[in-house]
KOLLUM-241157 format. One line per 5 residues: their letters; for each residue x, y, z of C-alpha. Coordinates in steps of 0.1 Angstrom, whole numbers. Example, Ala and Ser with C-alpha at 12.3 -4.5 7.8 and 13.67 -1.06 7.14 Angstrom:
BEGIN
as> 123/-45/78 | 137/-11/71
END
This chain:
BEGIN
xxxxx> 0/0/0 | 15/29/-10 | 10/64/15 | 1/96/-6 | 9/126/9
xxxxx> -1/151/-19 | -39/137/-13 | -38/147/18 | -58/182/28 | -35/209/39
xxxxx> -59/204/74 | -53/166/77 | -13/172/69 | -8/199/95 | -25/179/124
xxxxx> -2/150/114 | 29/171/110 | 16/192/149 | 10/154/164 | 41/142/157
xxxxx> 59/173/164 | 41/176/197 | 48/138/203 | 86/138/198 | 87/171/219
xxxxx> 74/154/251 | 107/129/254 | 127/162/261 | 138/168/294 | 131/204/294
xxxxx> 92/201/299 | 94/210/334 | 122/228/343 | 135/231/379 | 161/256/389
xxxxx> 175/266/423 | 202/299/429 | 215/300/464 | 218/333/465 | 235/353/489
xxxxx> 228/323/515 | 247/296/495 | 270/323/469 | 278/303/436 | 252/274/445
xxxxx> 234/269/411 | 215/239/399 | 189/231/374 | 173/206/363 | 143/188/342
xxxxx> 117/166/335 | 94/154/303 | 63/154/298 | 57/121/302 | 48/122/344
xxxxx> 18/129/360 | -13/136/342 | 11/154/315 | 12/112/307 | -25/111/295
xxxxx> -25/144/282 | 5/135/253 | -15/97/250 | -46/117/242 | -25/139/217
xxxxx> -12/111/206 | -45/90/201 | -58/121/180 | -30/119/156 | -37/85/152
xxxxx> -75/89/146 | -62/114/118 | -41/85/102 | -67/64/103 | -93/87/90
xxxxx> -71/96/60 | -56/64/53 | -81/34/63 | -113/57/68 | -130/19/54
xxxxx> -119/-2/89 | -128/24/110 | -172/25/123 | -195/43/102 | -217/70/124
xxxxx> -195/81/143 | -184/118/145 | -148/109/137 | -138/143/129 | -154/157/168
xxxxx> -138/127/182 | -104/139/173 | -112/171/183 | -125/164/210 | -94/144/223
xxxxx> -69/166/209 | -87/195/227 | -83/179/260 | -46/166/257 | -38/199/250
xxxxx> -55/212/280 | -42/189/303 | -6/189/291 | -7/231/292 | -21/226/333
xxxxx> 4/207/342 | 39/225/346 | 18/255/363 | 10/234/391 | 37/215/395
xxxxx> 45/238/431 | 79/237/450 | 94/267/439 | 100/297/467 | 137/296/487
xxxxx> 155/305/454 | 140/277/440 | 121/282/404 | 98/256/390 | 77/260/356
xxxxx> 72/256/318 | 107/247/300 | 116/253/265 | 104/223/251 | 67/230/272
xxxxx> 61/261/251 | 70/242/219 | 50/211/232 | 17/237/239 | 27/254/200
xxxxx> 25/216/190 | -6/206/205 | -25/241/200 | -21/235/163 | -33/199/166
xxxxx> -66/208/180 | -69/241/155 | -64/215/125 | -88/192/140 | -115/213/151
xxxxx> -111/233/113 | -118/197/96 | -148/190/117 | -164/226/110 | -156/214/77
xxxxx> -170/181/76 | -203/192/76 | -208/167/112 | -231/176/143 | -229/180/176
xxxxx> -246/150/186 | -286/161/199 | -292/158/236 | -326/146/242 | -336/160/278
xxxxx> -366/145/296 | -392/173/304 | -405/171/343 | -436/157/345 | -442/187/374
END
């Protein structure tokens, strides 16, 4: 089976290329970064340090970004194995949405900073947010696109 790229729309290629991107951006080390001074307590004391994004709930936030890129293959390449009536285009949205959602919470309440101590987004966070932004802006311009629903919610009226 050979893959065509050129068939591809530009939407479906940019939230492949952002899923990817954001994918190999969370094994970097600078996702969390960690940095103590000692000040005029402890004079040249200096460390810093890092973490990926692949701890805490950072870990299901980049498995949901990475789920969504996924669902994109799929839809573009074997849209024949995967169920019919099924918003496939809000579904990636949907999950792309919330990876990116829970991977931008997490270094801002990571804590433990205070005593010369600093503890936030790294380098590789803000690229990682970039990343996953544009995964859920591709995704959620396919499904306005698409021409799909919002699924209807049927409320039961009180008999009252």
């Amino acid at each position: 089976m050979t893959v065509d790229f050129t068939s591809l729309s530009w939407k479906d290629r940019g939230a492949l290329g952002a899923g990817v991107l954001a994918t190999i951006l969370s094994f970097f080390p600078a996702y969390i970064s960690v940095s103590f001074s000692g000040g005029d307590a402890l004079p040249g004391m200096s460390v810093s340090s890092g973490a990926s994004a692949w701890h805490s709930f950072a870990t299901l936030g980049i498995l949901l970004v990475i789920a969504a890129t996924a669902l994109v293959g799929f839809k573009a390449f074997a849209k024949d194995q995967l169920p019919t009536g099924v918003p496939w285009n809000l579904v990636i949205a949907g999950v792309a949405a919330l990876g990116t959602l829970l991977l931008i919470l997490r270094p801002f309440t990571v804590g433990g900073g205070g005593f010369g101590a600093s503890v936030g987004p790294g380098w590789s966070a803000w690229l990682l947010f970039l990343a996953a932004i544009a995964l859920t802006t591709f995704a959620t311009l396919q499904f306005t696109e698409s021409g799909e629903k919002l699924p209807a919610m049927k409320l039961k009226k009180d008999p009252a």
